[in-house]
PDB file of N, CA, C, O and CB in Angstrom:
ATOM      1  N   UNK A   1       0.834  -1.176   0.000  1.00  0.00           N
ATOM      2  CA  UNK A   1       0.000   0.000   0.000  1.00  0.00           C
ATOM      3  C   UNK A   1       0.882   1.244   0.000  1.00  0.00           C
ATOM      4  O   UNK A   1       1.038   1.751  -1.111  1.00  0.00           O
ATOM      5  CB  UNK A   1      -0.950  -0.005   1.209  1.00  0.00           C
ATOM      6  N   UNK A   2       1.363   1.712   0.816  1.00  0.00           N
ATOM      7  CA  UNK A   2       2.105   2.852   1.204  1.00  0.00           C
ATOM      8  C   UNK A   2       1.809   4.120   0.512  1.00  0.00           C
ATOM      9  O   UNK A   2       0.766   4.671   0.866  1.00  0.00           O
ATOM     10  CB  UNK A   2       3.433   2.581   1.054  1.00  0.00           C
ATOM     11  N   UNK A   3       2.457   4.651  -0.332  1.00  0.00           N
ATOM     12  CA  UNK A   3       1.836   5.749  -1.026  1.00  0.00           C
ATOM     13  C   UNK A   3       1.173   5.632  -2.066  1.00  0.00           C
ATOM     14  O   UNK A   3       0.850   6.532  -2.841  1.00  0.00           O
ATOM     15  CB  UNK A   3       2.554   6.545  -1.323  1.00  0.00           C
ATOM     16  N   UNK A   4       0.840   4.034  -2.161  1.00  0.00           N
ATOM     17  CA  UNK A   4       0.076   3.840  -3.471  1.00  0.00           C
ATOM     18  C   UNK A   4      -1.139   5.166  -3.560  1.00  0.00           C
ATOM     19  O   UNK A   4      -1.403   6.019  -4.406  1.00  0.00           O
ATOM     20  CB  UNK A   4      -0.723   2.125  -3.440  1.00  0.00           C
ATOM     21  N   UNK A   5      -1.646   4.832  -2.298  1.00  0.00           N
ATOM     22  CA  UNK A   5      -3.105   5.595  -1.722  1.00  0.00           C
ATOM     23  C   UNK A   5      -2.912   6.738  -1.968  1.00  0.00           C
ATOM     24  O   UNK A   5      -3.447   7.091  -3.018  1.00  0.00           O
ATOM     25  CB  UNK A   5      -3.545   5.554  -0.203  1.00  0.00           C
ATOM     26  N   UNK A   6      -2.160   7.781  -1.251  1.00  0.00           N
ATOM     27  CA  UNK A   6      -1.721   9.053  -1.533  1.00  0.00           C
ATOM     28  C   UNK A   6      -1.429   9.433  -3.216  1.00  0.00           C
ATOM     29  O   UNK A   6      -1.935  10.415  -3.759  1.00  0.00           O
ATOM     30  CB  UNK A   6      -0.444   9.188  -0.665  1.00  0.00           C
ATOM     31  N   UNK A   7      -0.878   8.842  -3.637  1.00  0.00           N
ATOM     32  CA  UNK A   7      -0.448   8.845  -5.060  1.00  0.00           C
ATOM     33  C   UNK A   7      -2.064   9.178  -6.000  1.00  0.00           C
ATOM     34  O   UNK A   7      -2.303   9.980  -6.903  1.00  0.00           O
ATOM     35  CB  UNK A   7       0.394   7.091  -5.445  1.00  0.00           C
ATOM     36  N   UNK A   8      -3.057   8.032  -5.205  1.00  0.00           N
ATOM     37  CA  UNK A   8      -4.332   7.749  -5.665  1.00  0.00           C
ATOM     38  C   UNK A   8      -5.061   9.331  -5.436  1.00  0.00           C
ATOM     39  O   UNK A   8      -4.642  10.055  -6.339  1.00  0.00           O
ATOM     40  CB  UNK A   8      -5.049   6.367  -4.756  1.00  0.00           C
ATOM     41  N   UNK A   9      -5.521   9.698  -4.993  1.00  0.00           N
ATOM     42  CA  UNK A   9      -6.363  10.466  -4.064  1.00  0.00           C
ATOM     43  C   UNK A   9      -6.677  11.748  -5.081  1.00  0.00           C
ATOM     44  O   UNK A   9      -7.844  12.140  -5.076  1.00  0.00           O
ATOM     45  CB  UNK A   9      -5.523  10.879  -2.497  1.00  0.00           C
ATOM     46  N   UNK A  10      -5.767  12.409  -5.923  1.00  0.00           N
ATOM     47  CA  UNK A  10      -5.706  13.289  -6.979  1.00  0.00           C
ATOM     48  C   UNK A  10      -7.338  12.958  -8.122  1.00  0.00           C
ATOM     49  O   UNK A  10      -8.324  13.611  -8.463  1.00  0.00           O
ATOM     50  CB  UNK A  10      -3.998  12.923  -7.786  1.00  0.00           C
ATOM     51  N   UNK A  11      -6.538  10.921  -8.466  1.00  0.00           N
ATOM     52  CA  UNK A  11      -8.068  10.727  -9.047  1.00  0.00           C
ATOM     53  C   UNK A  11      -8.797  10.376  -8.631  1.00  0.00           C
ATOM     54  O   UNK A  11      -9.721  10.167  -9.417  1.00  0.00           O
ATOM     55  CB  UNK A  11      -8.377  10.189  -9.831  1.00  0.00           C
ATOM     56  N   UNK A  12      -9.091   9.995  -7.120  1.00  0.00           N
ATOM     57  CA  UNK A  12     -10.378  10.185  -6.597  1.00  0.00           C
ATOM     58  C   UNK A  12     -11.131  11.297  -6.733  1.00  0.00           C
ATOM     59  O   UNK A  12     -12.362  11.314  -6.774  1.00  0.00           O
ATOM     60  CB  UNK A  12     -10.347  10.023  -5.475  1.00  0.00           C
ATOM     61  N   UNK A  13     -10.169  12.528  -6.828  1.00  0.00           N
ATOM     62  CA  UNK A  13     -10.861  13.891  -6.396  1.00  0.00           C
ATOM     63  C   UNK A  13     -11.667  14.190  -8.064  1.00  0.00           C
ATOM     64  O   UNK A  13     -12.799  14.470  -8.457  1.00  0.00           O
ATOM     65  CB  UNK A  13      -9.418  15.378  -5.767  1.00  0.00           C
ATOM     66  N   UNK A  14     -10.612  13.990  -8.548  1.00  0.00           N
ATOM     67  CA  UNK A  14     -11.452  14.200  -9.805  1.00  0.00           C
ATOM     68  C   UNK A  14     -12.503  13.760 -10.622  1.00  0.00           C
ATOM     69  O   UNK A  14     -12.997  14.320 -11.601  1.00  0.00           O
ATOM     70  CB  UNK A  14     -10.938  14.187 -10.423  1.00  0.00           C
ATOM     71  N   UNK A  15     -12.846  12.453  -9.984  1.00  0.00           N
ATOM     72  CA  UNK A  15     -13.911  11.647  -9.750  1.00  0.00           C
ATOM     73  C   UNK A  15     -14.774  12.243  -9.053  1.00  0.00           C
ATOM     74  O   UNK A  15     -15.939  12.204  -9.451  1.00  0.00           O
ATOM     75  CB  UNK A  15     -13.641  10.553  -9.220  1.00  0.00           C
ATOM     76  N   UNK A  16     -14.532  12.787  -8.117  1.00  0.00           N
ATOM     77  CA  UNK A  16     -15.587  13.350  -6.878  1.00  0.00           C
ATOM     78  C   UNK A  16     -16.387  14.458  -7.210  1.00  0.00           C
ATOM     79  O   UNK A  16     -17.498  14.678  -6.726  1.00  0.00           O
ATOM     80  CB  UNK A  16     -14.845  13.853  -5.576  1.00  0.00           C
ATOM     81  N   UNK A  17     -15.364  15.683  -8.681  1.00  0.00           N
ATOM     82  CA  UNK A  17     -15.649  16.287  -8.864  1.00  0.00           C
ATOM     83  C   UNK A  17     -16.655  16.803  -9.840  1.00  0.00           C
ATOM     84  O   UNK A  17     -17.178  17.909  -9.979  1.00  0.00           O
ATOM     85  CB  UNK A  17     -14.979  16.405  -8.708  1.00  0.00           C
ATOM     86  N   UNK A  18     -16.794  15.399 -10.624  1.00  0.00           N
ATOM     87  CA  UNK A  18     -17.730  15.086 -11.597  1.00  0.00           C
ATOM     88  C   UNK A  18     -19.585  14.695 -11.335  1.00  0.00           C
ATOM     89  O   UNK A  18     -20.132  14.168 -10.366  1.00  0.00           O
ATOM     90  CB  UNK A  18     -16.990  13.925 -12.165  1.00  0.00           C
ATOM     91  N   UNK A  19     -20.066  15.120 -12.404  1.00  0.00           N
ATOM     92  CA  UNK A  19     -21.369  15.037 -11.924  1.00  0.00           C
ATOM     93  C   UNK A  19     -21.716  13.969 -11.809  1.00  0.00           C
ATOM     94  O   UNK A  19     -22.565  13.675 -10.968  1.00  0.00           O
ATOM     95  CB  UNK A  19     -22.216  15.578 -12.508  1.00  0.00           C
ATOM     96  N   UNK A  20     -21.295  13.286 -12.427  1.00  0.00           N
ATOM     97  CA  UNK A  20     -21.944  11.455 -12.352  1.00  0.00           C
ATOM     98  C   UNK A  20     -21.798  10.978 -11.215  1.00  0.00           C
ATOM     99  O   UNK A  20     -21.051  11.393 -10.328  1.00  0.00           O
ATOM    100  CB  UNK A  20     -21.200  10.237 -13.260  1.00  0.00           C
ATOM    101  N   UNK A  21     -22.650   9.903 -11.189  1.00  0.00           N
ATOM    102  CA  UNK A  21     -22.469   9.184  -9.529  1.00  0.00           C
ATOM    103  C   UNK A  21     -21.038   7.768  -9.836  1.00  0.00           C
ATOM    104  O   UNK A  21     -20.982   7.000 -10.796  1.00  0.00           O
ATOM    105  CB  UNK A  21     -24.639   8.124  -8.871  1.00  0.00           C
ATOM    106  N   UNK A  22     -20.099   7.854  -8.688  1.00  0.00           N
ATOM    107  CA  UNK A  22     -19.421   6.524  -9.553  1.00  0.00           C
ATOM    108  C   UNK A  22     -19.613   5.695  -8.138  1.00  0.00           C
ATOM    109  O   UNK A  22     -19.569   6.339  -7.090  1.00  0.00           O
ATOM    110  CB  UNK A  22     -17.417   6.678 -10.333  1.00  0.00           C
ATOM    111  N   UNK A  23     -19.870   3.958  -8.101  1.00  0.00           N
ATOM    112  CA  UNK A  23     -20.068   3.191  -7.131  1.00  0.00           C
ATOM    113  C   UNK A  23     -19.082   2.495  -6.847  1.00  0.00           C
ATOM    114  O   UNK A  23     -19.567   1.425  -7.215  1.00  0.00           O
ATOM    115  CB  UNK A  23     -20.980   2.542  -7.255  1.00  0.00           C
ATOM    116  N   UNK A  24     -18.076   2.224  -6.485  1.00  0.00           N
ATOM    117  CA  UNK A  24     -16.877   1.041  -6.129  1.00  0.00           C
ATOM    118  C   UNK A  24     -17.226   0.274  -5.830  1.00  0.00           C
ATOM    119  O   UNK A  24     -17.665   0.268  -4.680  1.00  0.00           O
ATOM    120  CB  UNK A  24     -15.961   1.066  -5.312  1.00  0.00           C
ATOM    121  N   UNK A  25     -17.292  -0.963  -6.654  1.00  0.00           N
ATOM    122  CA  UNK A  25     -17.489  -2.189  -6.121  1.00  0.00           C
ATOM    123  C   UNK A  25     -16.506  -3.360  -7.187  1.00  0.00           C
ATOM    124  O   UNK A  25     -16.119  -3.246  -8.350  1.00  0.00           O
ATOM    125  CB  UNK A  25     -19.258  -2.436  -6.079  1.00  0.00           C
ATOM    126  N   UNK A  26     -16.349  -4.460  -6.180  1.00  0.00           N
ATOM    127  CA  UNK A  26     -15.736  -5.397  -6.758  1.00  0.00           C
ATOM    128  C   UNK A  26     -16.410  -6.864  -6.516  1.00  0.00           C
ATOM    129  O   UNK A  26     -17.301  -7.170  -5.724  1.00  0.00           O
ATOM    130  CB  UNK A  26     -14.397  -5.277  -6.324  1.00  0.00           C
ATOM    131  N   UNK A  27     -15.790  -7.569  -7.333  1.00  0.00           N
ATOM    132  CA  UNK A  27     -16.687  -9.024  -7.034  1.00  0.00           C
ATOM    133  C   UNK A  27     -16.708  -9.775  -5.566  1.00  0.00           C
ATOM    134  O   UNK A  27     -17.530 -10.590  -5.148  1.00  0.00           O
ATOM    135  CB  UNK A  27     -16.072 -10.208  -8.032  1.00  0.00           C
ATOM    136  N   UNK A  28     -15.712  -9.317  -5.013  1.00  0.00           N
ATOM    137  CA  UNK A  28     -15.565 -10.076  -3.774  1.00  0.00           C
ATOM    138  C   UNK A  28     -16.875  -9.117  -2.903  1.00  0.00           C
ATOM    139  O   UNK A  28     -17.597  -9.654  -2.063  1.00  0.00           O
ATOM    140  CB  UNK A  28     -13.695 -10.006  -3.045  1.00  0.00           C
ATOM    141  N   UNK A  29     -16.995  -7.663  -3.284  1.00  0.00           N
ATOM    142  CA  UNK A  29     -18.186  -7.052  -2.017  1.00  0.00           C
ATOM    143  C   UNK A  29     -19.313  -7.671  -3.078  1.00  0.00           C
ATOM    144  O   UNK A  29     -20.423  -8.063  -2.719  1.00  0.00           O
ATOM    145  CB  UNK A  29     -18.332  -4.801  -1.554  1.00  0.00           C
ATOM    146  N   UNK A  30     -18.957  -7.683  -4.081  1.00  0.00           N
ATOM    147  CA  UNK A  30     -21.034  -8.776  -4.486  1.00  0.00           C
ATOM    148  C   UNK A  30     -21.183  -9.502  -3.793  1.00  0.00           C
ATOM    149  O   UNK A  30     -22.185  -9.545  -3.079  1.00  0.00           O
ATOM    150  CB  UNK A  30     -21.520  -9.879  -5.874  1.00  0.00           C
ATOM    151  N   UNK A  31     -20.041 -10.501  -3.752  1.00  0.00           N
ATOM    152  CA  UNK A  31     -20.015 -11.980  -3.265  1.00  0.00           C
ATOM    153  C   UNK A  31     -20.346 -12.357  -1.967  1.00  0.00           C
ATOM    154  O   UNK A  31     -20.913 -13.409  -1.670  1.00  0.00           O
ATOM    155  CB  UNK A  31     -18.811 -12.503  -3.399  1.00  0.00           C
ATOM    156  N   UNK A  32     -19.739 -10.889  -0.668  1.00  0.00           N
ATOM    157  CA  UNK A  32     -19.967 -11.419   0.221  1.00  0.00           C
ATOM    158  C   UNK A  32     -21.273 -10.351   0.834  1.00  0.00           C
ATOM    159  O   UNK A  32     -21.623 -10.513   2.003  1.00  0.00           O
ATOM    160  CB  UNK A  32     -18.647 -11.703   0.941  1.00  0.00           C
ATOM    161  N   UNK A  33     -21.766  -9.570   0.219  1.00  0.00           N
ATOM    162  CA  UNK A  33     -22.556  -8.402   0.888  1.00  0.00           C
ATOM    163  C   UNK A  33     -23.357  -7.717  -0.260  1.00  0.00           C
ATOM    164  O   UNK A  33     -23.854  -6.593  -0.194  1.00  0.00           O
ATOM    165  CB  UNK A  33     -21.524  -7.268   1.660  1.00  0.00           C
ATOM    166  N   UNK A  34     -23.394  -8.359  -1.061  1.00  0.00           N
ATOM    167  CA  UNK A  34     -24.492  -8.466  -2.390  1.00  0.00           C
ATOM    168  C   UNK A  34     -25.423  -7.444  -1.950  1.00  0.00           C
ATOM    169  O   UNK A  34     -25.262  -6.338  -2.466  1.00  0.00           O
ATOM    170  CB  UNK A  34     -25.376 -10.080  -2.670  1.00  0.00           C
ATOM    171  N   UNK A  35     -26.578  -7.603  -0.916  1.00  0.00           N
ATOM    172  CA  UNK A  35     -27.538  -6.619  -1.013  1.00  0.00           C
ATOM    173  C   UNK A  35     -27.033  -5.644  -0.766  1.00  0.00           C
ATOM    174  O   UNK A  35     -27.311  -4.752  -1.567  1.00  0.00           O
ATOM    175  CB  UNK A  35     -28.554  -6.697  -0.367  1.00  0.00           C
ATOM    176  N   UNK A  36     -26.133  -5.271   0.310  1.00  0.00           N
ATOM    177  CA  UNK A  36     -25.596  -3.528   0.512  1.00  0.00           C
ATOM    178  C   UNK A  36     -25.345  -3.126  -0.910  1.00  0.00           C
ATOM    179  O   UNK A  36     -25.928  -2.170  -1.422  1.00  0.00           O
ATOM    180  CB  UNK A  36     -23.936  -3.230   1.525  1.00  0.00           C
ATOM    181  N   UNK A  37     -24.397  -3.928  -1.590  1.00  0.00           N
ATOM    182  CA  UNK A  37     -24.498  -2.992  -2.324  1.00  0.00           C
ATOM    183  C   UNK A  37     -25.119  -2.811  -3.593  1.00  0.00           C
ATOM    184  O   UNK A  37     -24.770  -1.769  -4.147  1.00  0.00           O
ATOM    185  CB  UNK A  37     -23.604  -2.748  -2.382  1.00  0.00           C
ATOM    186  N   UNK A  38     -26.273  -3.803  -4.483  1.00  0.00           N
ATOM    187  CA  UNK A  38     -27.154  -3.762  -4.639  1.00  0.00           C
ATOM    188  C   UNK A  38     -28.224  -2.270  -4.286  1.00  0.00           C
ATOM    189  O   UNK A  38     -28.637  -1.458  -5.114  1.00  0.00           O
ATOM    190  CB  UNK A  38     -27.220  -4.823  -4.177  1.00  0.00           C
ATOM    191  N   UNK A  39     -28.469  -2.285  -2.743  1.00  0.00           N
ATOM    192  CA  UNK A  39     -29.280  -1.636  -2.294  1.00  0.00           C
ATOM    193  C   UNK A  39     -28.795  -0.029  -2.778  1.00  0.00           C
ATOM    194  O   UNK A  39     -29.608   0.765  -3.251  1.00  0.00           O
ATOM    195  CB  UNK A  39     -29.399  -2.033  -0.834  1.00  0.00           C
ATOM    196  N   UNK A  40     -27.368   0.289  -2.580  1.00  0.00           N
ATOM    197  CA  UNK A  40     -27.025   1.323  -2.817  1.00  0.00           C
ATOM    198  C   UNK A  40     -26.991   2.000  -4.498  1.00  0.00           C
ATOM    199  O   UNK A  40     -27.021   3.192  -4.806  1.00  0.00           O
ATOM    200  CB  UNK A  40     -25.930   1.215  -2.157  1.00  0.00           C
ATOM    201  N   UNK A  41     -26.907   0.622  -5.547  1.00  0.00           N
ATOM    202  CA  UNK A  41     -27.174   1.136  -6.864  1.00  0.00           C
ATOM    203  C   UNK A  41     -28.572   1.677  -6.578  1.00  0.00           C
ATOM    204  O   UNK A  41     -28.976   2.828  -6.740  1.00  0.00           O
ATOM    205  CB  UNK A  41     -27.070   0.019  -8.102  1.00  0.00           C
ATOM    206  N   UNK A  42     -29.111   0.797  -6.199  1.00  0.00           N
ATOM    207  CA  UNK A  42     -30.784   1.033  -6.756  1.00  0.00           C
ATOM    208  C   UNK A  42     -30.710   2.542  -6.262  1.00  0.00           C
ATOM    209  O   UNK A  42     -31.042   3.389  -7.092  1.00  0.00           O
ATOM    210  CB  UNK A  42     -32.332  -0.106  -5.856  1.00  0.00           C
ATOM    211  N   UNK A  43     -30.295   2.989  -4.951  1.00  0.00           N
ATOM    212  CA  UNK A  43     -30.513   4.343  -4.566  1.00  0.00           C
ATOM    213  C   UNK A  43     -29.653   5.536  -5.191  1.00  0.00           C
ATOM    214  O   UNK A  43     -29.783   6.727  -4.907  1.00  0.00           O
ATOM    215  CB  UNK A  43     -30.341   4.354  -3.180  1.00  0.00           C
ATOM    216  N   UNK A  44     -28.754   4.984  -6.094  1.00  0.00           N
ATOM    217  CA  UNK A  44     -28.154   5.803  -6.949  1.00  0.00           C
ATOM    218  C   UNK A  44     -28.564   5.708  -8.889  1.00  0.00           C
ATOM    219  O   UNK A  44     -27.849   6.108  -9.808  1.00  0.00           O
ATOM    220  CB  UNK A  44     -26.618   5.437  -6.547  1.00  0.00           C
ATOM    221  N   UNK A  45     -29.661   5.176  -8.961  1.00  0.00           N
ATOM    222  CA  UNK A  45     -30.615   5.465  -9.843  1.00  0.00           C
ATOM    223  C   UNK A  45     -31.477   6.258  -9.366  1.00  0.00           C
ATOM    224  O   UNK A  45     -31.752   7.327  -9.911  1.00  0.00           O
ATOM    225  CB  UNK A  45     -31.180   4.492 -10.305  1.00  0.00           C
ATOM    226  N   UNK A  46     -32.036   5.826  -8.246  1.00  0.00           N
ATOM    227  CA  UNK A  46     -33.203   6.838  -7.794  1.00  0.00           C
ATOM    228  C   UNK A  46     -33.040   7.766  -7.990  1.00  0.00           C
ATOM    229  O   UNK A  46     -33.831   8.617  -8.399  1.00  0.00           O
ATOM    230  CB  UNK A  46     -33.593   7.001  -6.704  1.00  0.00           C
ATOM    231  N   UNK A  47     -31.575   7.872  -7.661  1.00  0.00           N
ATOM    232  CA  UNK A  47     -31.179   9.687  -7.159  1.00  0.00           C
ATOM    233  C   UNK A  47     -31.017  10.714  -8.971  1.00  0.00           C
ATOM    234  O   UNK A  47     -31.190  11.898  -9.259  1.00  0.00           O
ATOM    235  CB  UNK A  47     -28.825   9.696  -5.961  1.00  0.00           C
ATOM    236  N   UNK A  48     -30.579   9.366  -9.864  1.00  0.00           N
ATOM    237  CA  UNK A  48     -30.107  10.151 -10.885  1.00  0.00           C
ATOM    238  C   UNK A  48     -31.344  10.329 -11.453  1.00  0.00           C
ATOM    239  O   UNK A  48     -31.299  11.065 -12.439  1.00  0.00           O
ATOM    240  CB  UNK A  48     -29.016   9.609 -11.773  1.00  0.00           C
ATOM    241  N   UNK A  49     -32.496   9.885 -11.156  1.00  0.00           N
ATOM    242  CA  UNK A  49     -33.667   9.685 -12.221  1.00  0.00           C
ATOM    243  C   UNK A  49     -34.621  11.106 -11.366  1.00  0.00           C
ATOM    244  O   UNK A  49     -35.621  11.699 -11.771  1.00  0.00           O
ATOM    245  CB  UNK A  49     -34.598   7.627 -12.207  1.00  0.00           C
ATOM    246  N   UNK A  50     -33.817  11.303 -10.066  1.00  0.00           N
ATOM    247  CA  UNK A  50     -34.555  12.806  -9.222  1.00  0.00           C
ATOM    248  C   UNK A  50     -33.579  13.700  -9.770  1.00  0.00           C
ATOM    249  O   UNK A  50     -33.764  14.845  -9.357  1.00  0.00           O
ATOM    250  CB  UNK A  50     -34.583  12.932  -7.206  1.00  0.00           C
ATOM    251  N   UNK A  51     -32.414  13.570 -10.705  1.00  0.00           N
ATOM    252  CA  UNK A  51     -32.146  14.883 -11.206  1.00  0.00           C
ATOM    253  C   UNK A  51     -32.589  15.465 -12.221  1.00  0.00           C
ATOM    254  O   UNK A  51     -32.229  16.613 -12.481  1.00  0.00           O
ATOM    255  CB  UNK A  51     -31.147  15.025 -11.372  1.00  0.00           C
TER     256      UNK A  51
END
């Protein structure tokens, strides 16, 4: 890890700064916690379909 993260954080921001919604997910959080995050797309349609 070490400064991978720090190194990272520039394009997080610029991600952050964009209008779109972006979700992080990987197969292992489907695999083990499927509905969280499931639950959280669905609420990030909601949200884009209330803009």
């Amino acid at each position: 890890m070490g400064l991978a993260i720090v190194a990272d954080h520039p394009r997080q921001n610029e991600v952050a700064l964009q209008p779109e919604i972006v979700l992080r997910i990987t197969l292992l959080d489907l695999r083990l916690a499927a509905d969280a995050f499931l639950d959280q797309i669905e609420r990030a349609l909601r949200g884009a379909d209330a803009a």
